[in-house]
ROKOL-584151 format. One record per residue (C-alpha): x, y, z; residue number from 1. Coordinates in pm, 1 decimal. Each point is the difference from the previous one (the first is absolute). Layout:
residues N
<lumke X="X" Y="Y" Z="Z" num="NUM"/>
...
***
This chain:
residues 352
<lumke X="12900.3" Y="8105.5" Z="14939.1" num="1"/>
<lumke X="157.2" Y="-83.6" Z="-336.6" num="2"/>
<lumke X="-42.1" Y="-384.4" Z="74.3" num="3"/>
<lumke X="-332.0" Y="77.4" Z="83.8" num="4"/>
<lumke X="-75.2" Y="184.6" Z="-349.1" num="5"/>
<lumke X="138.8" Y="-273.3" Z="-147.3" num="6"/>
<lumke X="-164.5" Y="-293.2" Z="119.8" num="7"/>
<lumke X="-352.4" Y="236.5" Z="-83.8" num="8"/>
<lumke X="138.3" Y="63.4" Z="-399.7" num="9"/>
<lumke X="67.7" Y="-408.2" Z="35.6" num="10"/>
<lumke X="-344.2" Y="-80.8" Z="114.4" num="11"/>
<lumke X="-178.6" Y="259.2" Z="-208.7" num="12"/>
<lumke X="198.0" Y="-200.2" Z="-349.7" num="13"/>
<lumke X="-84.7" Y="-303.9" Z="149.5" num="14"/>
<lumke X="-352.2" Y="53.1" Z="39.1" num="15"/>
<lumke X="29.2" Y="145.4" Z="-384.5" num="16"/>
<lumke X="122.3" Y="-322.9" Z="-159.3" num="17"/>
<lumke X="-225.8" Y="-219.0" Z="239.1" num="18"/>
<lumke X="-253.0" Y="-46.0" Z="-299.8" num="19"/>
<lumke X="247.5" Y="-146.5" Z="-215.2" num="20"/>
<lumke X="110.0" Y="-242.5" Z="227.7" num="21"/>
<lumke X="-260.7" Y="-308.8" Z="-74.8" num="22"/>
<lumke X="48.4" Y="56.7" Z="-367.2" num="23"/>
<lumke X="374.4" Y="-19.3" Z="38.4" num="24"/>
<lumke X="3.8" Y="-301.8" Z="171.8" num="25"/>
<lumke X="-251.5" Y="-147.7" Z="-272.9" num="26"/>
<lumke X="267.3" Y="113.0" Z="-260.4" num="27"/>
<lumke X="267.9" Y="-145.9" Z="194.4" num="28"/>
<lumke X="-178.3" Y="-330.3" Z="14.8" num="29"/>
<lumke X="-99.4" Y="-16.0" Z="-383.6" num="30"/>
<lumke X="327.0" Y="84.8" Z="-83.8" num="31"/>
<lumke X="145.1" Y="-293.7" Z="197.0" num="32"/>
<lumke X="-256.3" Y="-215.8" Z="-151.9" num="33"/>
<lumke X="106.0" Y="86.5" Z="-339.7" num="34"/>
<lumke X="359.8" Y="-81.1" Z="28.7" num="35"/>
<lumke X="8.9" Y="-208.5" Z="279.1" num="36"/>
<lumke X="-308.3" Y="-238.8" Z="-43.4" num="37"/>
<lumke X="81.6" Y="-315.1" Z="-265.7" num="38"/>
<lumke X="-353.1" Y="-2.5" Z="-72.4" num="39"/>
<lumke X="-55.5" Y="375.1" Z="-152.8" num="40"/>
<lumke X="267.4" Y="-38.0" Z="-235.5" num="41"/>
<lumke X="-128.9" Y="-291.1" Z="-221.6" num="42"/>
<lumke X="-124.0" Y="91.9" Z="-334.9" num="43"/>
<lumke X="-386.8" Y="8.6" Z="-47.3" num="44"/>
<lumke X="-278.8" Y="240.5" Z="-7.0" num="45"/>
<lumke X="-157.3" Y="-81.3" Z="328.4" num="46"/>
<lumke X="318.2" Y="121.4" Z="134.5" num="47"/>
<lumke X="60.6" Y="278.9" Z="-200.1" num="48"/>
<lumke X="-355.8" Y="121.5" Z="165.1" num="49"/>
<lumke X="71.8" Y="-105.7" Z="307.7" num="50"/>
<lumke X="291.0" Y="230.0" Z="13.9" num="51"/>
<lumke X="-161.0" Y="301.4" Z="-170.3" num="52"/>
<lumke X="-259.3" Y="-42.1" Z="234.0" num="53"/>
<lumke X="257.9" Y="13.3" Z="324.6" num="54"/>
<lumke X="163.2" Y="307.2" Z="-147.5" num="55"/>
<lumke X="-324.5" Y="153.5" Z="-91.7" num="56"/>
<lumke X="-91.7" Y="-62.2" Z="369.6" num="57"/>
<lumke X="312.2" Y="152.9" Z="115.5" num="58"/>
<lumke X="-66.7" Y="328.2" Z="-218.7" num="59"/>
<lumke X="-297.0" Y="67.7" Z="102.6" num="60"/>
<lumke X="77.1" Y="-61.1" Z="343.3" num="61"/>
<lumke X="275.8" Y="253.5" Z="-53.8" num="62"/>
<lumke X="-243.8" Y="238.5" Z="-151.1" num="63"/>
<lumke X="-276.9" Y="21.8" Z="221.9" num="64"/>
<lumke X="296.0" Y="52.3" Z="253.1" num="65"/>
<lumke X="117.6" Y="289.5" Z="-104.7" num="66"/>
<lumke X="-336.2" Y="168.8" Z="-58.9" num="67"/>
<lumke X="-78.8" Y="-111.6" Z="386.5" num="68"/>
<lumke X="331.1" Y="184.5" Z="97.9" num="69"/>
<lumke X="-113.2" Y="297.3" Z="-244.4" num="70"/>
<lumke X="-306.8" Y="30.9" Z="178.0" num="71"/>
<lumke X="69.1" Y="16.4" Z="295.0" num="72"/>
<lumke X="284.1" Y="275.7" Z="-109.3" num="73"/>
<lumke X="-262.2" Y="211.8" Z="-126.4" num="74"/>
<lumke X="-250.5" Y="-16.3" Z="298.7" num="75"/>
<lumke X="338.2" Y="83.8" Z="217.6" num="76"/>
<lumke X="83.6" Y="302.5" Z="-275.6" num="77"/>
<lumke X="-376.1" Y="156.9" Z="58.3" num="78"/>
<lumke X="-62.7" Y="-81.5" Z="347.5" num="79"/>
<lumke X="315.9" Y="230.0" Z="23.1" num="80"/>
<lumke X="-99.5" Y="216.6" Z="-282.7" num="81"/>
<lumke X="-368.1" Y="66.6" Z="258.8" num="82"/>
<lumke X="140.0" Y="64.0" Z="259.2" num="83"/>
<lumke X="238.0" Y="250.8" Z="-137.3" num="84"/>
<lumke X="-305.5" Y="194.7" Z="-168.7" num="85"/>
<lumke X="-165.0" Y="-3.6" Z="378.4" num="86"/>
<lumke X="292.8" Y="161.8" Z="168.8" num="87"/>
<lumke X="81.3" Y="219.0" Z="-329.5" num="88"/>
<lumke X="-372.0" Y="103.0" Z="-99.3" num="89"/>
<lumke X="-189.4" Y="-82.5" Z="317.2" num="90"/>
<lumke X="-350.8" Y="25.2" Z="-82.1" num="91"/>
<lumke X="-137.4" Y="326.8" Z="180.9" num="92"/>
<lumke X="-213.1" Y="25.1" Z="324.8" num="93"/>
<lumke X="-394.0" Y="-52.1" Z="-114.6" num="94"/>
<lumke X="-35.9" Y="292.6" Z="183.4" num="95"/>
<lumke X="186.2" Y="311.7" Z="148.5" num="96"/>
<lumke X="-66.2" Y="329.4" Z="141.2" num="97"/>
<lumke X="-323.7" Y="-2.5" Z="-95.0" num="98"/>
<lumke X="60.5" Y="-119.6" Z="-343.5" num="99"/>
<lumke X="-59.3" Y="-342.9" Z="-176.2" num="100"/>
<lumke X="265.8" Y="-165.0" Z="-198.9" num="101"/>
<lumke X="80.9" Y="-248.0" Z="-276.4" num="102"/>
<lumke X="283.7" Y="-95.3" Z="-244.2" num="103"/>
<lumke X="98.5" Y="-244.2" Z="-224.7" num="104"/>
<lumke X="258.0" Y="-69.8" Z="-234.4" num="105"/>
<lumke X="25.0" Y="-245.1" Z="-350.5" num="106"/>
<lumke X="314.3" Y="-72.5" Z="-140.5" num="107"/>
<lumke X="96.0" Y="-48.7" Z="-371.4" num="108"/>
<lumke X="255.3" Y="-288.8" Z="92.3" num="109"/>
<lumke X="-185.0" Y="-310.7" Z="-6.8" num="110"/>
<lumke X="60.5" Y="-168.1" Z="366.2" num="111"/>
<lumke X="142.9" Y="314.2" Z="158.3" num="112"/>
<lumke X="-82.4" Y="179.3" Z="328.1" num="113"/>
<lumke X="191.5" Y="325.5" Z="18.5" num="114"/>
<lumke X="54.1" Y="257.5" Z="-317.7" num="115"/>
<lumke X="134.9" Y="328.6" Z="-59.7" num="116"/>
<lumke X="-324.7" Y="191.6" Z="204.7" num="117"/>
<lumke X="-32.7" Y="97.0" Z="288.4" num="118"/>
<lumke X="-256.1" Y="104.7" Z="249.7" num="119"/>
<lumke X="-30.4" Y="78.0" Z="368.1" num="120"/>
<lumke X="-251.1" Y="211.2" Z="259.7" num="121"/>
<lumke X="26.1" Y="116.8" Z="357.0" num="122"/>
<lumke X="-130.4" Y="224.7" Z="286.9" num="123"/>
<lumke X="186.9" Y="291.7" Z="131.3" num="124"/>
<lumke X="-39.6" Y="320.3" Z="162.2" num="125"/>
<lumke X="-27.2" Y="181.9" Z="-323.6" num="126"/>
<lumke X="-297.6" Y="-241.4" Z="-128.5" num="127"/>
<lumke X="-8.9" Y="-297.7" Z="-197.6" num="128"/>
<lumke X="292.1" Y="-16.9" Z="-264.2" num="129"/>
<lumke X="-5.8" Y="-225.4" Z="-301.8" num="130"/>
<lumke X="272.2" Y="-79.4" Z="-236.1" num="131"/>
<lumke X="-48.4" Y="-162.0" Z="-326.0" num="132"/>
<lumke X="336.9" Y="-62.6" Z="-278.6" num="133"/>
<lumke X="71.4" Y="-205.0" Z="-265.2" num="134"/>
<lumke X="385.4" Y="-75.9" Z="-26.4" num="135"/>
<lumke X="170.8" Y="21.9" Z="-396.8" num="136"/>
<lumke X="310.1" Y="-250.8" Z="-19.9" num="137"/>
<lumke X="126.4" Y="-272.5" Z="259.7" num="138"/>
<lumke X="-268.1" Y="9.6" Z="224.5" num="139"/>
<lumke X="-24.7" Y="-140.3" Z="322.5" num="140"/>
<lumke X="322.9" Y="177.2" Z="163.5" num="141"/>
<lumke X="-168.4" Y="348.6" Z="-41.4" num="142"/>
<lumke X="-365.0" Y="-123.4" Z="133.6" num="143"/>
<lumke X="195.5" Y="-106.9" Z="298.4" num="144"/>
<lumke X="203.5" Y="348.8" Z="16.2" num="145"/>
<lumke X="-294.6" Y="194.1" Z="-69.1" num="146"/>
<lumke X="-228.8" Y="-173.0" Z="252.5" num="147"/>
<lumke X="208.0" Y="-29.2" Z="274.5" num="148"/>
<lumke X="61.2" Y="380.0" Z="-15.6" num="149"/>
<lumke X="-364.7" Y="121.3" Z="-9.3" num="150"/>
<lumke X="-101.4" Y="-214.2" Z="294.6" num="151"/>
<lumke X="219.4" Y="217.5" Z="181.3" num="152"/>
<lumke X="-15.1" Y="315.4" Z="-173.2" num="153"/>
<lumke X="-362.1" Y="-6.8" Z="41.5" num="154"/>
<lumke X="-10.7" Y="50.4" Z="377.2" num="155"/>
<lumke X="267.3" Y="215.8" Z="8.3" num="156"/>
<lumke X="-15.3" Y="279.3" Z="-241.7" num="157"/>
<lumke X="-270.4" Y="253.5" Z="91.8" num="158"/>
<lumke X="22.2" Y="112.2" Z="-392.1" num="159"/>
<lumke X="-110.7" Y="-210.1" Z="-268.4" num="160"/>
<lumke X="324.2" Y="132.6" Z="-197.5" num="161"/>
<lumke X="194.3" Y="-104.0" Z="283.4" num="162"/>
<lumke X="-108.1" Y="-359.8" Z="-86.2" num="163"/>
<lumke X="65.7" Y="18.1" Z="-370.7" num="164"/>
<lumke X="328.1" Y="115.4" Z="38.5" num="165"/>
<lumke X="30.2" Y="-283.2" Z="254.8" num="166"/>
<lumke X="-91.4" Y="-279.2" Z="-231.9" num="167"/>
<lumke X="247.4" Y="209.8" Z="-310.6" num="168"/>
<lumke X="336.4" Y="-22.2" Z="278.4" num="169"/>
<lumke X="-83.0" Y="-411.0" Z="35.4" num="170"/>
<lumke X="-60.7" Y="-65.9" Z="-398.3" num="171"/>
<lumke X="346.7" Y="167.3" Z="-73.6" num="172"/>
<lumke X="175.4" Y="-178.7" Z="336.5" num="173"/>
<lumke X="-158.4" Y="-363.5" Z="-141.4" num="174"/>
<lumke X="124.2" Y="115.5" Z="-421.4" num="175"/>
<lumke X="303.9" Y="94.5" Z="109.2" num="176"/>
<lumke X="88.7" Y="-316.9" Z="211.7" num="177"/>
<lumke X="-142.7" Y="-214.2" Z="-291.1" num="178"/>
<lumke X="253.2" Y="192.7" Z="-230.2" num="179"/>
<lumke X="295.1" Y="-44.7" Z="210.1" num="180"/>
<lumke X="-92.2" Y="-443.9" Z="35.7" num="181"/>
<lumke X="-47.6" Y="78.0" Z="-401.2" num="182"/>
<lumke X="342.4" Y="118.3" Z="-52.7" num="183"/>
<lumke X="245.6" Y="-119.1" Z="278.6" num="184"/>
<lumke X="242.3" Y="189.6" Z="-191.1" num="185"/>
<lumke X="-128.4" Y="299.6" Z="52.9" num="186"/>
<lumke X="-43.4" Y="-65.8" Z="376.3" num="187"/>
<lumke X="236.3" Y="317.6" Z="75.4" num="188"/>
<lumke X="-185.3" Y="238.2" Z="-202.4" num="189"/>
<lumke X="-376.0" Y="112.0" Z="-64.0" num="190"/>
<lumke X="-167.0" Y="-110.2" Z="-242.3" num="191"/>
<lumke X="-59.3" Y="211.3" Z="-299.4" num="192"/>
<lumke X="-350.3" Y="-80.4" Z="-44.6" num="193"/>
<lumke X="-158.9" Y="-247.6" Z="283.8" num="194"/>
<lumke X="-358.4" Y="80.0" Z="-125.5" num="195"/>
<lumke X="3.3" Y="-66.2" Z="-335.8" num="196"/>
<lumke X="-206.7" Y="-292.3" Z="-18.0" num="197"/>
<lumke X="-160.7" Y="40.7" Z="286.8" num="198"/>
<lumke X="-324.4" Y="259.1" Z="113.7" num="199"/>
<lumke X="-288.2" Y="-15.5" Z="170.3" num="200"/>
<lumke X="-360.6" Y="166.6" Z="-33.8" num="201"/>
<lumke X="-164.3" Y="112.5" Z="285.5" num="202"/>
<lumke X="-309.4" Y="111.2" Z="128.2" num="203"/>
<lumke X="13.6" Y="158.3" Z="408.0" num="204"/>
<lumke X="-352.2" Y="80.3" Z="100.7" num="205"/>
<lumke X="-124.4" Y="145.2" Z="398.6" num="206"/>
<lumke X="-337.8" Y="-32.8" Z="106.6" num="207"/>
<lumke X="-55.7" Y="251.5" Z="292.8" num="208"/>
<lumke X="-260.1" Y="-58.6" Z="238.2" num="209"/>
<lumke X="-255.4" Y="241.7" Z="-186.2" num="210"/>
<lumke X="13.4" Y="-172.2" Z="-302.6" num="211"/>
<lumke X="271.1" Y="219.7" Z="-185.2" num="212"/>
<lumke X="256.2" Y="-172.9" Z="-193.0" num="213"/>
<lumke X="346.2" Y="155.7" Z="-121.1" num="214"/>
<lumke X="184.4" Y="-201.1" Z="-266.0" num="215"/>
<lumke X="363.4" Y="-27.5" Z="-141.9" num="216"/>
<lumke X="-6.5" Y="-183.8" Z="-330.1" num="217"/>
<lumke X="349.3" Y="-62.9" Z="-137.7" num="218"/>
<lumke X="-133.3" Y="-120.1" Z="-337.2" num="219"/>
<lumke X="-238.4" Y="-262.9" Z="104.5" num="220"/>
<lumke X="-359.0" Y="-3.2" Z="-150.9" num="221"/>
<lumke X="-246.1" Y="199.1" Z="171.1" num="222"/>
<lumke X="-247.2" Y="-168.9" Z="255.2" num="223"/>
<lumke X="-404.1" Y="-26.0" Z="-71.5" num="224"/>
<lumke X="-227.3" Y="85.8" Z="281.8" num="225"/>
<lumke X="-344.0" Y="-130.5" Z="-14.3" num="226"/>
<lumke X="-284.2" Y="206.8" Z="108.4" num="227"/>
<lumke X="-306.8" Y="81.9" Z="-160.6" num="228"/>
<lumke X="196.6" Y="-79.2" Z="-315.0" num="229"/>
<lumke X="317.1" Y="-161.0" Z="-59.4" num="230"/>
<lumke X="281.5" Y="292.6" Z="-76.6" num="231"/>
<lumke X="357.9" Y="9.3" Z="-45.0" num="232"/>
<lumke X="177.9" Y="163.3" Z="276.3" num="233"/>
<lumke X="164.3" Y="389.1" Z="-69.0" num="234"/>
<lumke X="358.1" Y="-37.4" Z="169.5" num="235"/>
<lumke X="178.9" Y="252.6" Z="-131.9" num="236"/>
<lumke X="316.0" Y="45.2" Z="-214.8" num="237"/>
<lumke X="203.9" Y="-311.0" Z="19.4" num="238"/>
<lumke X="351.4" Y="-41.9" Z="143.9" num="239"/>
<lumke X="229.9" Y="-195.0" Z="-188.2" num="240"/>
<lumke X="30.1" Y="-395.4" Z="117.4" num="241"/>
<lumke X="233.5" Y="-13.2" Z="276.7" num="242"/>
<lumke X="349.6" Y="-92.4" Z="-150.4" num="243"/>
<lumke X="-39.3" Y="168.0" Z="-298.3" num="244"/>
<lumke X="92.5" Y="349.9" Z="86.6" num="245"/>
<lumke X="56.3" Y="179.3" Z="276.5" num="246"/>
<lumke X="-328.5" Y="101.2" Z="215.6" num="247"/>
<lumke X="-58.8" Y="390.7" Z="-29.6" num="248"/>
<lumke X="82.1" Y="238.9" Z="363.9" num="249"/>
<lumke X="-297.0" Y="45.1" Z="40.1" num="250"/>
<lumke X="-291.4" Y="-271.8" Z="-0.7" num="251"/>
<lumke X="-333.5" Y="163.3" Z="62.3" num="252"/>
<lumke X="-299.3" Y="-302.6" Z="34.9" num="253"/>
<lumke X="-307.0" Y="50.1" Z="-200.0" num="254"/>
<lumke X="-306.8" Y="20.8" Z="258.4" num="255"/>
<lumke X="-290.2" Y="125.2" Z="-146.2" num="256"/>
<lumke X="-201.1" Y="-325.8" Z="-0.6" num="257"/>
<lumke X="-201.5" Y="-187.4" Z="255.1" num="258"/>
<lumke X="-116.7" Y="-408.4" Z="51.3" num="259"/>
<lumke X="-331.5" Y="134.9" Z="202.0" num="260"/>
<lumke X="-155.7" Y="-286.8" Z="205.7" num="261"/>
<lumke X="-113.5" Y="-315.3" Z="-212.8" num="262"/>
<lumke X="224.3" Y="88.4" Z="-278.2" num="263"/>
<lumke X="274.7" Y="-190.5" Z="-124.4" num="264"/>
<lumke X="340.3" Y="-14.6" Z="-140.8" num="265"/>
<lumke X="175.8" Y="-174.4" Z="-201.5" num="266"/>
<lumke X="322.5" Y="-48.8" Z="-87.2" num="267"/>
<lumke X="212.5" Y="-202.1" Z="-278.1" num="268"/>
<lumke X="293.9" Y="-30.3" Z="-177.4" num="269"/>
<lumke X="5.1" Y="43.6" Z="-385.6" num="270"/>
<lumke X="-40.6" Y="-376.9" Z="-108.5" num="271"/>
<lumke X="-384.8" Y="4.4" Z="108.8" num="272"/>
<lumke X="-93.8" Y="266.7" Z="-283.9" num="273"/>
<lumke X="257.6" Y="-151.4" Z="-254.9" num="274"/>
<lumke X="-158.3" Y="-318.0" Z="-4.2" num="275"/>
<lumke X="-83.2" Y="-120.1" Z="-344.5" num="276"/>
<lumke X="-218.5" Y="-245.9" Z="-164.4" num="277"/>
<lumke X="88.4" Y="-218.1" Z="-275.2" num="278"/>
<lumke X="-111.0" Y="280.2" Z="-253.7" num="279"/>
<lumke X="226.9" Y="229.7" Z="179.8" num="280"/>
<lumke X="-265.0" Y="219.9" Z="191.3" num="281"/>
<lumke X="152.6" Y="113.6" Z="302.2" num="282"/>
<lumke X="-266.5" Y="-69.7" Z="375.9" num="283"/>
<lumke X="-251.3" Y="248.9" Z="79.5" num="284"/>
<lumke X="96.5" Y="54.4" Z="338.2" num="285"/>
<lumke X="-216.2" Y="267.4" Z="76.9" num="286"/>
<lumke X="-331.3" Y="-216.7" Z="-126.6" num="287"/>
<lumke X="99.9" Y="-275.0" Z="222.8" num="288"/>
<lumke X="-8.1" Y="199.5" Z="343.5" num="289"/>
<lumke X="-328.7" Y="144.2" Z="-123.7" num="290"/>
<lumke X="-148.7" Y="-349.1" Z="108.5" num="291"/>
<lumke X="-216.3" Y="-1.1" Z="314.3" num="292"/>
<lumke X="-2.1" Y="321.3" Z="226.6" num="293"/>
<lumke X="136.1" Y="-45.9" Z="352.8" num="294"/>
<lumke X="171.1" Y="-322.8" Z="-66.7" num="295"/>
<lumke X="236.7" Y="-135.8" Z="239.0" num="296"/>
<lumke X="384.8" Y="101.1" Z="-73.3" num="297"/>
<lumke X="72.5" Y="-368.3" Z="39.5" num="298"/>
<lumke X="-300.9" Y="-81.8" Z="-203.2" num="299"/>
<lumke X="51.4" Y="274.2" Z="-268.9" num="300"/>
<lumke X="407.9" Y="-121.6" Z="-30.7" num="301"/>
<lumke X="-111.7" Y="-357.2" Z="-75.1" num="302"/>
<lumke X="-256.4" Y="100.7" Z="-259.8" num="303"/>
<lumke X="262.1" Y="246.7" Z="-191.2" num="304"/>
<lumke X="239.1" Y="-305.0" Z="13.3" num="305"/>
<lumke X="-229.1" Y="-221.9" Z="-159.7" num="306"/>
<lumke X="-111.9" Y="221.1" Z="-258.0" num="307"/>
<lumke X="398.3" Y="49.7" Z="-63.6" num="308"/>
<lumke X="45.5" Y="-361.0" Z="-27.8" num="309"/>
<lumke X="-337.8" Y="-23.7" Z="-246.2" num="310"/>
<lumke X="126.1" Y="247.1" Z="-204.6" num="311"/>
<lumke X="339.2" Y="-112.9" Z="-53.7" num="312"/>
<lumke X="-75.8" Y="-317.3" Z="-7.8" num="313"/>
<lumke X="232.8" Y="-65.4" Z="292.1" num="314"/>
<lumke X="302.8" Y="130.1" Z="-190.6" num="315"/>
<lumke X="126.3" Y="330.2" Z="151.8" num="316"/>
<lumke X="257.0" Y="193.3" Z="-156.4" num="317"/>
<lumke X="134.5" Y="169.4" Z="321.3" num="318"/>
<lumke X="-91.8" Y="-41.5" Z="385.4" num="319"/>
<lumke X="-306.3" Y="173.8" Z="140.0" num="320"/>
<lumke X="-54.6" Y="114.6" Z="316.8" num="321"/>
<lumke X="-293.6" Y="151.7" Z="199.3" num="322"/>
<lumke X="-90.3" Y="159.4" Z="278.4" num="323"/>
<lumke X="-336.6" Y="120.6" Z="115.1" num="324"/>
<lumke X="-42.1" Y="269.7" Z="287.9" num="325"/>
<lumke X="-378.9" Y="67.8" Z="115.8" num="326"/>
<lumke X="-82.6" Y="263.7" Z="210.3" num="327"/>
<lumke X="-187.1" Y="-158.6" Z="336.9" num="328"/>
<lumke X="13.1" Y="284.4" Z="180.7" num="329"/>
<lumke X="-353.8" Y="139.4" Z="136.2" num="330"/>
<lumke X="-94.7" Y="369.0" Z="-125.6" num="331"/>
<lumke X="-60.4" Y="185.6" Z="288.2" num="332"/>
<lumke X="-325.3" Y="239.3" Z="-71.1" num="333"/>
<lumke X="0.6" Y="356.8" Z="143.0" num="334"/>
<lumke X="-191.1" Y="8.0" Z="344.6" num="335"/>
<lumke X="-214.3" Y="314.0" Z="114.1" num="336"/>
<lumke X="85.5" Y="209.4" Z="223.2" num="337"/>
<lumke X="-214.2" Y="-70.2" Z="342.1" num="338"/>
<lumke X="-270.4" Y="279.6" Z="59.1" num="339"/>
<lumke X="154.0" Y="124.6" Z="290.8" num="340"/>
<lumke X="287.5" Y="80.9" Z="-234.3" num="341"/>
<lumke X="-110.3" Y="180.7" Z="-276.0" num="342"/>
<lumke X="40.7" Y="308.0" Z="-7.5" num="343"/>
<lumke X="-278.6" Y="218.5" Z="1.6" num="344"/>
<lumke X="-45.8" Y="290.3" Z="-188.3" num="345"/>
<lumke X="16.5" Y="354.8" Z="165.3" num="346"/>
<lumke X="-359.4" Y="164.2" Z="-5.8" num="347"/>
<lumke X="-42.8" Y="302.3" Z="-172.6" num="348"/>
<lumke X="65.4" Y="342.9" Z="189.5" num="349"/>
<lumke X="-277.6" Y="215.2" Z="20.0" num="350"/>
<lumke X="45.2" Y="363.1" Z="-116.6" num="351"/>
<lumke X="-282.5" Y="275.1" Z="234.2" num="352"/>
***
């Protein structure tokens, strides 16, 4: 096995420096030419260019080399960098339980795939449950902690609190591992503080097969849900992000809202209304899903995107992520009862 890995790590720096091969051997042969060859080292100016034009050769042989071997470094660095964001951030189902689906994510690193947010949506037997976080400090260790533990505490907590808490044990696990590969010193002892560069907003949301949602928001900005009218989403008093503090005993979801059939939902971390302009004026968010009624989620995610893009002229500040929910399901309208089962009306008693 360990001959094995290292005829691979052989091959792989082989196949590194193969670009640089043909302009090493043209540097080899100039070089020999220089100080081997009689001829190139009598005096003269046809000479002189003769040689400046081998070595010239030979450099930009060398050159063009290297940005070959560059190339192909980078196109191995994001074909690695997609498919990490595909396992990490799968895009969601178009559509499920009824519902129709759509998300999309642009990141403020120029060439990268996968940034500090997170999103994620799946069927259970409690309804559809959505998950949408934006990670503050290192990044891709806690979108990986967080992610992994909601796709499981999804189908099994009956509770929406349940799954909160859920997602709060796995943060602190992954901080207090990082802490402890931080500080090998410390590997004895606890860390003092394991969190204190590290949180995460969060935004847990259940759509029940009627329509009704209940929401935990753990500091994350409020969804919009587009009607009639484009309005921001009441979700109650927030919870503080999840390694910040402690979560309260008692976690009571906010249900008094409904996404009633052809409405939608949608969902975003903070970067999307932070956006700025050149002057400094931050994206109207809200005026952007106000576009074209019943758009598709897929449709509506690309159009935001763009606008995003327009508006900061393709320089964000901070990753944005989206994710648009559209109620599919069919309202159901209230049937009459068949005559034979009304219920008729007793006649009136006659008094002699």
């Amino acid at each position: 096995m360990i001959r094995t890995r290292s005829l691979l790590a052989d091959g792989s720096r082989l196949r590194r420096l193969a670009p640089l091969a043909l302009p090493t051997a043209w540097g080899g042969v100039a070089v020999a030419w220089k100080f081997g060859c009689p001829l190139a080292r009598q005096p003269g100016l046809p000479m002189r260019i003769a040689t400046s034009v081998v070595f010239l050769t030979v450099g930009i042989g060398m050159v063009l080399g290297l940005r070959h071997g560059l190339a192909r470094e980078l196109a191995r660095v994001r074909a690695v960098a997609a498919a990490t964001q595909r396992v990490l951030l799968r895009p969601p189902p178009a559509r499920l339980d009824g519902l129709a689906l759509a998300a999309g994510q642009l990141s403020a690193s120029r060439g990268a795939s996968v940034g500090g947010d997170l999103y994620e949506a799946v069927a259970t037997p409690y309804g559809v449950r959505i998950v949408i976080g934006d990670v503050r400090g290192h990044g891709l260790g806690a979108v990986v902690a967080v992610l992994g533990s909601f796709r499981e505490a999804a189908h099994d907590e009956p509770e929406l609190a349940g799954v909160l808490r859920r997602l709060e044990r796995a943060l602190e696990r992954h901080l207090r591992e990082r802490a402890r590969d931080e500080h090998p010193a410390r590997a004895g002892a606890e860390p003092e503080h394991p969190v204190a560069e590290e949180f995460v907003t969060l935004l847990l949301v259940e759509v029940r097969a009627d329509g009704r949602l209940a929401v935990l928001n753990c500091g994350h900005p409020g969804p919009y849900r587009l009607g009639q009218r484009v309005e921001r989403l009441l979700v109650g008093d927030p919870l503080p992000p999840l390694g910040v503090l402690p979560l309260p005993a008692r976690i009571v979801p906010y249900a008094a809202a409904r996404l009633l059939p052809g409405e939608a939902l949608v969902l975003h971390t903070d970067g999307a209304e932070e956006a700025r302009d050149h002057r400094g004026r931050f994206f109207a968010l809200d005026a952007a899903l106000a576009g074209v009624p019943g758009e598709a989620p897929a449709a509506l995610v690309r159009r935001v995107q763009a606008a995003l893009l327009h508006h900061t002229g393709g320089r964000l500040a901070d990753d944005i992520a989206l994710l648009v929910v559209r109620n599919d399901r069919v309202r159901v309208p209230a049937q009459p009862a068949e005559p034979g089962l009304r219920r008729s009306r007793p006649a009136p008693s006659s008094h002699c």
